[in-house]
C-alpha positions as CSV (number, residue, x, y, z in Angstrom):
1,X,-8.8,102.6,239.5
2,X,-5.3,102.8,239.1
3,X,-3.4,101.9,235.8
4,X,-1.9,98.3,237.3
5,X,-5.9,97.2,237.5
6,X,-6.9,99.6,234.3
7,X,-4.4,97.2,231.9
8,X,-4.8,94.4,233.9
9,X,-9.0,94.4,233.3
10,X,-8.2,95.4,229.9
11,X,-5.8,92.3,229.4
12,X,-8.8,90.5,230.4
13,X,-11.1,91.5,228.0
14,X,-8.7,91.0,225.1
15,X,-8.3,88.0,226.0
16,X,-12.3,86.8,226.3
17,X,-12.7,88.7,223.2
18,X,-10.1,86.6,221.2
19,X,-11.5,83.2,223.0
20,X,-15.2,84.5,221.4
21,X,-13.3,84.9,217.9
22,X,-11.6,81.4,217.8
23,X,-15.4,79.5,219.4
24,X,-16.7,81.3,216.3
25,X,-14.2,79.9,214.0
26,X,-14.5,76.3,215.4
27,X,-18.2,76.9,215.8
28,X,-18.2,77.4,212.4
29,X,-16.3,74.6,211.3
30,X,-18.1,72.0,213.8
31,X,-21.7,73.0,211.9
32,X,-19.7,72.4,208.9
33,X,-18.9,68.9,210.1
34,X,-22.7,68.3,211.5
35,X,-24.0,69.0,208.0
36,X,-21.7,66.8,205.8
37,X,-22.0,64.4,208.6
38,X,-26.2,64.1,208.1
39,X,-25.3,63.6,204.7
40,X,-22.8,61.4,204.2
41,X,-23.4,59.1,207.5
42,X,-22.6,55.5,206.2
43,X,-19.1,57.5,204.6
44,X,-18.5,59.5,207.8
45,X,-18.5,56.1,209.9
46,X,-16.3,54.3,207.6
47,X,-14.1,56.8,207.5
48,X,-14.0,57.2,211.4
49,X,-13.0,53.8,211.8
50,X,-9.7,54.0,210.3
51,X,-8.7,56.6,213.3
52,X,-6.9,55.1,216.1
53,X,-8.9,55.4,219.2
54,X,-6.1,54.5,221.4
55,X,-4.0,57.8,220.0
56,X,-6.9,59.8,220.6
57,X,-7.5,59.0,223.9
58,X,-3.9,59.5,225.3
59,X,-3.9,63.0,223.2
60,X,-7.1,63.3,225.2
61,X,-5.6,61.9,228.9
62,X,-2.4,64.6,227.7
63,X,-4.7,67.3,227.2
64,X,-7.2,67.3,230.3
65,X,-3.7,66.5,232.6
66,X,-1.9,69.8,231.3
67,X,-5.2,71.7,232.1
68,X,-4.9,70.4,235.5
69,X,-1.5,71.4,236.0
70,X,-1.6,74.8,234.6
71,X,-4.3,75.8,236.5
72,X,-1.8,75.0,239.4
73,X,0.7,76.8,237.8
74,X,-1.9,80.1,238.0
75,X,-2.6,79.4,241.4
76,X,1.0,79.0,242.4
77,X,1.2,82.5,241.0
78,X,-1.4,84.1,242.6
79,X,-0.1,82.1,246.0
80,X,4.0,84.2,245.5
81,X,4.9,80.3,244.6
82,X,7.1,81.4,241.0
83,X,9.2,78.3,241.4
84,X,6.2,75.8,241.9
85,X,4.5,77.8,238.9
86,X,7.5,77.2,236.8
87,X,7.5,73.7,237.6
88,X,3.4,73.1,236.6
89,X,4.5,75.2,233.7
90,X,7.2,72.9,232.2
91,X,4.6,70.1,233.3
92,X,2.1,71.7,230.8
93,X,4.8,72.4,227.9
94,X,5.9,68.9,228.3
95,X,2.2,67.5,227.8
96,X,1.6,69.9,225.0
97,X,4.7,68.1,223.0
98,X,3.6,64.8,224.2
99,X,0.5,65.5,222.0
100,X,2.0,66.6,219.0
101,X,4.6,63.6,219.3
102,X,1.7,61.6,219.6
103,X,-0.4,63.4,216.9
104,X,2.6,63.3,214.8
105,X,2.8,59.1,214.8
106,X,-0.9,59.2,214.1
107,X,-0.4,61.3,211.0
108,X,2.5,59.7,209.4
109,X,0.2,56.3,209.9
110,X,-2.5,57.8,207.8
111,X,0.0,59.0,205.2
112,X,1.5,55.4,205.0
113,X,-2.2,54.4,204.2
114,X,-2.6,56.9,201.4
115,X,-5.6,58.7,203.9
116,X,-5.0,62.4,203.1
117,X,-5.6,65.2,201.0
118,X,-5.3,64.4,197.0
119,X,-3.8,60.8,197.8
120,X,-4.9,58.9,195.1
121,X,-6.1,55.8,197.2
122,X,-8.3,58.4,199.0
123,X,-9.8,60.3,196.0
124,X,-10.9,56.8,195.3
125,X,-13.3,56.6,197.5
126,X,-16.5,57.7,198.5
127,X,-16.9,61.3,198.3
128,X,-18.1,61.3,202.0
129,X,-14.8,59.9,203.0
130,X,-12.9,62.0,201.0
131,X,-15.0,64.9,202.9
132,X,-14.5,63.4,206.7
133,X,-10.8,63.3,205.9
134,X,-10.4,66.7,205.0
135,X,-12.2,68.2,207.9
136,X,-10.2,66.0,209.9
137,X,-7.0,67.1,208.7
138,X,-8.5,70.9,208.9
139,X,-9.8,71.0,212.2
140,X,-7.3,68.9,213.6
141,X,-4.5,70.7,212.0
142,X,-5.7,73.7,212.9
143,X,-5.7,72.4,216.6
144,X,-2.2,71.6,216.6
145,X,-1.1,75.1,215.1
146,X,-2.9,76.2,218.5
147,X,-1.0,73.9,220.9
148,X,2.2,75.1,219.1
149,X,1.2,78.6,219.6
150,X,0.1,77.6,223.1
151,X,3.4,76.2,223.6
152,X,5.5,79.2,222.6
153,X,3.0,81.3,224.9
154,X,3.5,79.1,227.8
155,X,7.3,79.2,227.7
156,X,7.3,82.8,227.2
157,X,5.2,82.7,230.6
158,X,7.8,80.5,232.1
159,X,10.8,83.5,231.1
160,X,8.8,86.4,232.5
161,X,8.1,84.7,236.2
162,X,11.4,83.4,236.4
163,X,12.8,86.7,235.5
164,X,10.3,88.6,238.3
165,X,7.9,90.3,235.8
166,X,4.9,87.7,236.5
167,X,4.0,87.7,240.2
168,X,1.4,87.3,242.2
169,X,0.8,91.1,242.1
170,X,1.1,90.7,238.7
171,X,-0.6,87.6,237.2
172,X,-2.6,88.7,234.1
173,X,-0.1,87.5,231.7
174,X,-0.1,83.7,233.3
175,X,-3.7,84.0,233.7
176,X,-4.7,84.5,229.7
177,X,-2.0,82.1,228.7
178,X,-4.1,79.6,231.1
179,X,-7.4,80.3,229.4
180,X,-5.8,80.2,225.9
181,X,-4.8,76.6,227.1
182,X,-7.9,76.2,228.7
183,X,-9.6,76.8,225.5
184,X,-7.4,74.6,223.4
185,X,-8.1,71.6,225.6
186,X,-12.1,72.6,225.5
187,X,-11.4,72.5,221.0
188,X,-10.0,69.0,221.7
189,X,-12.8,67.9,223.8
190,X,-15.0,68.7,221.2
191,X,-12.9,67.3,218.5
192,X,-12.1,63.9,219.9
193,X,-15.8,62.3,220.0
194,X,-16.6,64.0,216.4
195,X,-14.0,62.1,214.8
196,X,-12.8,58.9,216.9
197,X,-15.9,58.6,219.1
198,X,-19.3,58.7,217.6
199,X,-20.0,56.3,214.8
């Protein structure tokens, strides 16, 4: 085996071995969810319907589209295509900030409303709404540290193939930045019908 494919299968494990860390982490906080949930049921669906299920499914349409087009981006890539794979690239970073733009409105609404941690309105109410909203705020906080993280990845990925050092000979670096991306959309897919879907 020679050292290219030696670091490039050991790239790959690195990377599935950090994607089994952060499922473990959001494992974990989903179970955490599903047992406050089965207690607090009547509080979890009041407190679900004061998200906006129009915001969540844009973030939603955002997040499945920029899947799609990195995914071309990798097979651009792996086709000598760098300038098509830059393009799906920016396509990707561009939906990544169209999330957090989006995720941003929906925040500062709920802020408005008094809906997050230690807001006095908030503390007011039912402990199990005062739970739902702080797992929301958790989980989907910690989500958008990933995109932003997945955005600084992704544009350092757009740098490196438009400076020669991803190619199609060379792909391992485009291809774990596409599963990290991969595996933030899967987090949101998850996320979106715990908090704005089921009732």
């Amino acid at each position: 085996m020679s050292a290219g494919h030696a670091s490039g299968a050991s790239g790959r494990v690195g990377m599935w071995l950090f994607i089994a860390t952060e499922i473990l982490l959001f494992g974990g906080l989903f179970l955490l969810y599903s047992m406050y949930r089965l207690r607090n049921p009547a509080d979890f669906h009041a407190g679900s319907l004061e998200l906006s299920r129009i915001f969540g499914t844009i973030n939603t349409c955002f997040l499945i589209t920029s899947s799609f087009t990195v995914a071309l981006g990798v097979q651009s890539i792996h086709e000598n295509r760098p300038k098509r794979a830059r393009l799906f690239l920016l396509a990707t970073i561009g939906f990544a900030f169209a999330f957090l733009v989006v995720k941003a409105f929906e925040w500062s609404a709920k802020f408005e409303h008094g809906l997050f941690p230690n807001a006095a309105f908030l503390m007011a109410r039912p402990k199990g709404e005062i739970l739902y909203f702080g797992l929301y705020y958790l989980m989907t906080g910690l989500h958008a540290v990933h995109v932003i993280v997945g955005i600084g990845v992704l544009s350092f990925v757009f740098l490196w193939v438009k400076r020669g050092h991803v190619t199609a000979g060379h792909p391992i670096l485009f291809e774990n930045a596409g599963l990290y991306w991969h595996l933030v959309d899967i987090i949101w897919i998850f996320l979106f019908p715990l908090f704005y879907l089921i009732t």
